[in-house]
Each structure stands twice: as C-alpha cells, then as structure tokens.
N, C-alpha and C positions, 0 to 999 in steps of 0.2 A: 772511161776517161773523165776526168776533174777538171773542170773549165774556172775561172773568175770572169767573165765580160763586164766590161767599162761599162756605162750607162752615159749614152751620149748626152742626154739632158742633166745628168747632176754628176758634175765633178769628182767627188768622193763616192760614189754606189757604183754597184754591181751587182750581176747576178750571176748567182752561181749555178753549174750546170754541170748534170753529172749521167754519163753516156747519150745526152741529146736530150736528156726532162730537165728542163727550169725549175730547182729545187728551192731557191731562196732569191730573195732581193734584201739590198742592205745599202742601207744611205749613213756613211760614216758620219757625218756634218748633222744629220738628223734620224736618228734611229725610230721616233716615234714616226716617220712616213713608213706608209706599207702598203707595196707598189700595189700584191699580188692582194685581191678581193677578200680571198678565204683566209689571209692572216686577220685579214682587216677584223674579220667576222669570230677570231677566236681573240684578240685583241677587245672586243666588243660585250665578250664572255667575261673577261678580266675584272673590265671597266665596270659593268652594271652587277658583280658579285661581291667587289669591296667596296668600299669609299675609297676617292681619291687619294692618292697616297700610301694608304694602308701598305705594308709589309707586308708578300705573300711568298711563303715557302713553296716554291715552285718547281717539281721534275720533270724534265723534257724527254721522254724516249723517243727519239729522232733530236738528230742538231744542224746537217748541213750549214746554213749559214749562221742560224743561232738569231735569225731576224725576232720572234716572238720572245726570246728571251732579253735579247738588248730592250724590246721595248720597255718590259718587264723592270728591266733596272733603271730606266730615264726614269718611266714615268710612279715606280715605288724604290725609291733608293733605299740602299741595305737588304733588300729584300732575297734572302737564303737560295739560291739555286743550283739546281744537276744535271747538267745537261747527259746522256749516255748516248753515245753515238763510236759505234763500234769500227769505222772509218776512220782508221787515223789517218790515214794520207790523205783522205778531205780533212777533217781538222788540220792539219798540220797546214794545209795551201790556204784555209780560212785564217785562220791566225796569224800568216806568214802577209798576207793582202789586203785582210779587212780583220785588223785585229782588235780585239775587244775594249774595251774602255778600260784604263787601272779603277783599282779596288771596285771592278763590278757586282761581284757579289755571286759570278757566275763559273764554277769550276763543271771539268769534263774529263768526263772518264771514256777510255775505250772500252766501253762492256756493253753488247749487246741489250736490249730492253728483257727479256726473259732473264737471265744470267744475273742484270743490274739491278733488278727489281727486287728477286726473292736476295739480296744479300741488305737490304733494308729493314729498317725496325719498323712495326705498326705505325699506322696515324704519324709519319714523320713530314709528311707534306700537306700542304692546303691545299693544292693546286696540283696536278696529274696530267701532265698534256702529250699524248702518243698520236705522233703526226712523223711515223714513218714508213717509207717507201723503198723498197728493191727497184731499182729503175722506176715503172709509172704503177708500180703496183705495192698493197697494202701487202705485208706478209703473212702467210696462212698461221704464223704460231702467235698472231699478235689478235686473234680476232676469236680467240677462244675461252670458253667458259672457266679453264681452267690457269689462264693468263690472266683474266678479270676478275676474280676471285682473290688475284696477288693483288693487282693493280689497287683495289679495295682495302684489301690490306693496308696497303699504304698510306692511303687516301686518309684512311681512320673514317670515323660515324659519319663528321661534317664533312669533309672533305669531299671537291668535286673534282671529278674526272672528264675533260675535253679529248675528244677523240675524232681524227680526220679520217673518216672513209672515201670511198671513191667509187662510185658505179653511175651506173643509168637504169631508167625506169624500163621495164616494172620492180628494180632495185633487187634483183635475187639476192645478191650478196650482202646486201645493209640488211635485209630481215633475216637472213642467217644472223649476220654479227648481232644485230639489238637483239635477238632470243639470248644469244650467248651474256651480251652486256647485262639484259635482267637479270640473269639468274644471281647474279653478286651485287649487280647494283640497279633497284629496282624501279629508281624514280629518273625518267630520263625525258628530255627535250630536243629535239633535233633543228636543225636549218641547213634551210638551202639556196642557192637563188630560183627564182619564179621560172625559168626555162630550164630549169635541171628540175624540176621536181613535176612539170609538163613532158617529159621526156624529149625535147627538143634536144637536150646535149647531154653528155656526158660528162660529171664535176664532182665536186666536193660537197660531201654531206657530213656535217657537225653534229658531232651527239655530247653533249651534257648530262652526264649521268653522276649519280649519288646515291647511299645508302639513306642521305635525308632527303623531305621534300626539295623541289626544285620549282622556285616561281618563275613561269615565263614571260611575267610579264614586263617587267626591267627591258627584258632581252627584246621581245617585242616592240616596246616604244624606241628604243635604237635600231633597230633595223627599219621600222617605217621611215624613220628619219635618217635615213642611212644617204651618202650621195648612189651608192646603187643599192635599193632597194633589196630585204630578202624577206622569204617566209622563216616564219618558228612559228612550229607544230610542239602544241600542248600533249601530255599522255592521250589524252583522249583524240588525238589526231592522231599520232603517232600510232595509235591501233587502230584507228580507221583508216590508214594510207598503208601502214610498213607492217601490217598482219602478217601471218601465215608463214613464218618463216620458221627454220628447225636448226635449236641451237648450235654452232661450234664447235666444237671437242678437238682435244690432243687426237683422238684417234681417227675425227673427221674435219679438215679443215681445207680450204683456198684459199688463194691471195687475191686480189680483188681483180674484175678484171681490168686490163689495160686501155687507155686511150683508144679511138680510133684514131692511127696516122702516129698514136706515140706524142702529140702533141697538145699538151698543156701546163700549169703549172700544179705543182705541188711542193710539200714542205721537207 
C-alpha cells in the first residue's frame, strides 16, 4: 500500500510510505530540507563533488518521492536527470500530491534499474544514485558484479556512483556487495553514522564508488561539521572494517537484510 502523510510541522511536506517503510520525505515550499539523515548524507556527496551550482547529469535508480533529485534541481538548475522507478502507481500518487516543480529538468520512466540501465549509452551520466528498496530491503539483482559493471558503464571513467545499502555489523551483506562494487568500480569511500558502524543499530551505509580516484576528504570535512555527525572511511578503512566479503553474482545474490521491527527510513 502507497501512503502520502502530511507532515504536521511544515504545511506543504510529506512523507511518503510504501507497505509501512518511510521511503521519502518532501517539503514542497522547500525541496533543499531533507528530513531523513541518509538523504542529507548523499546530498552531501553532491555538494563536496561539484562546485555550487554546477550542472550534474544525474540517474536515479529508485525514485519514491524523488526527494534527492528535487534537491538536485533547486540547488543545480538545468541540471539533466532520470529518475527509473518501476512503480507507477507510486509515481502516479507522487506526482498527483507532491508534484514536481515545472521545467525541472527531471523525467521518469517506468523501467526497473536492470532493464533501464543497460538501454543507456556509455558515460551518459555524472552522477549514478541507486538508492532502492523492495519494502525495507535492497534487491539481490541490484548488488551484483554483474549490475555494476552496467552501472559503470554508464557512469563513464569520471563519473561517480552513490549507492544506499542497508545492514548491521559485522555488515555481511555490504562486504558481499563492496567485493561486487570493486570489481567494476575500484576506488570507493563509504559512510555511516557512528552507532551503525558500532553495531548499535541497524542503518544505512553509503558507498561512493568510481573507476577514478575518490578524495575523501571534501566528504570528511562535511560530515565532521555535519548537524549529526558521520564517519567516512577511506579505501584504506574500508579494508580494514568491510574485508572478507565474496562478491555478488547473477548466479549468487540477496537482498539486504530487513529492519528489526520493519521500522526505519529509507529512500
């Protein structure tokens, strides 16, 4: 079931919610707030990879509310994007409720992220953002070597790819997927917040990945100064914490696992 919920504190938002997971939050009046931490944190991605303003050709595989991409066109106007989100009847209640800004710059296809990706030419995006979920879970065809191979594809040489996983420590599932993510795209950076990467909870873990280098340190200085605080782990963390994991494949994959209790947000 496809929900809209009002947002008692700001008139025009809502959040949207799809069989009981909090998939999006969207502040029509102001697209650059972003309620939920982990948009904040790939919004953050954005922010410290261009200069202000800059134009960024941007593909969304997941769209729900389409909150990272509205930001996307405030705060870079003109800037090219795709969203692919294979739910039209959520499209259709998003658009119909919290519908997008004219001349956003933001079109949507119904075509699943596998499907929508390989009908793409090389290098046609800067920006790569696969931040989707089956109810509270990543999809197993999304977390494989043989999906990030496409996804690269796309991305071209420079081009970076953000990607939302979701587990708890000792993170079986994000060292499966980041074996899978090297193999096509080698140079990657991960974040978390400080009590998900403690094993305290179970949350959202970012990975930035690229066929070119990846400096963490942009990203870094923004998260210290973050109003809630996160870590970013350098390659060289990144294999001292997220080791040992055995890549992906079409012929060996899972979907990440789910929540305890089913309750938190994702995109």
């Amino acid at each position: 079931m496809v929900e809209v919920v009002p947002d008692r504190d700001r008139p025009r938002a809502a959040t949207v919610r799809v069989d009981g997971t909090e998939q999006s939050h969207v502040d029509l009046d102001d697209p650059t707030h972003l309620e939920f931490d982990y948009v904040r944190r790939m919004a953050d991605v954005v922010d410290t990879a261009w200069a202000p303003g800059v134009q960024v050709r941007t593909l969304h595989v997941g769209g729900a509310g389409m909150t990272l991409a509205r930001y996307v066109a405030a705060t870079r106007p003109r800037s090219r994007q795709l969203v692919l989100e294979p739910d039209a009847e959520l499209t259709a209640l998003v658009r119909a409720e919290l519908p997008l800004p004219e001349r956003s710059g933001i079109r949507v296809r119904a075509e699943d992220g596998r499907a929508g990706v390989a009908s793409l030419r090389d290098a046609a995006y800067d920006l790569v953002v696969v931040d989707a979920f089956a109810g509270a879970s990543v999809p197993a065809d999304l977390v494989t070597c043989e999906w990030y191979a496409d996804v690269a594809r796309v991305a071209g040489p420079q081009g970076l790819v953000l990607l939302n996983l979701a587990d708890r420590a000792p993170f079986p599932f994000v060292r499966d997927a980041l074996r899978a993510v090297e193999t096509a795209l080698p140079h990657v950076v991960v974040s978390a917040e400080p009590a998900t990467l403690k094993g305290r909870r179970h949350g959202n873990v970012l990975v930035v990945a690229s066929r070119a280098p990846v400096d963490p340190a942009p990203l870094a200085r923004r998260a210290a100064g973050s109003m809630f605080p996160y870590r970013v782990l350098d390659a060289v963390q990144v294999r001292d914490r997220l080791a040992g994991g055995t890549a992906f494949t079409d012929a060996r994959s899972e979907a990440s696992p789910a929540p305890p209790g089913g309750a938190t947000f994702f995109g």
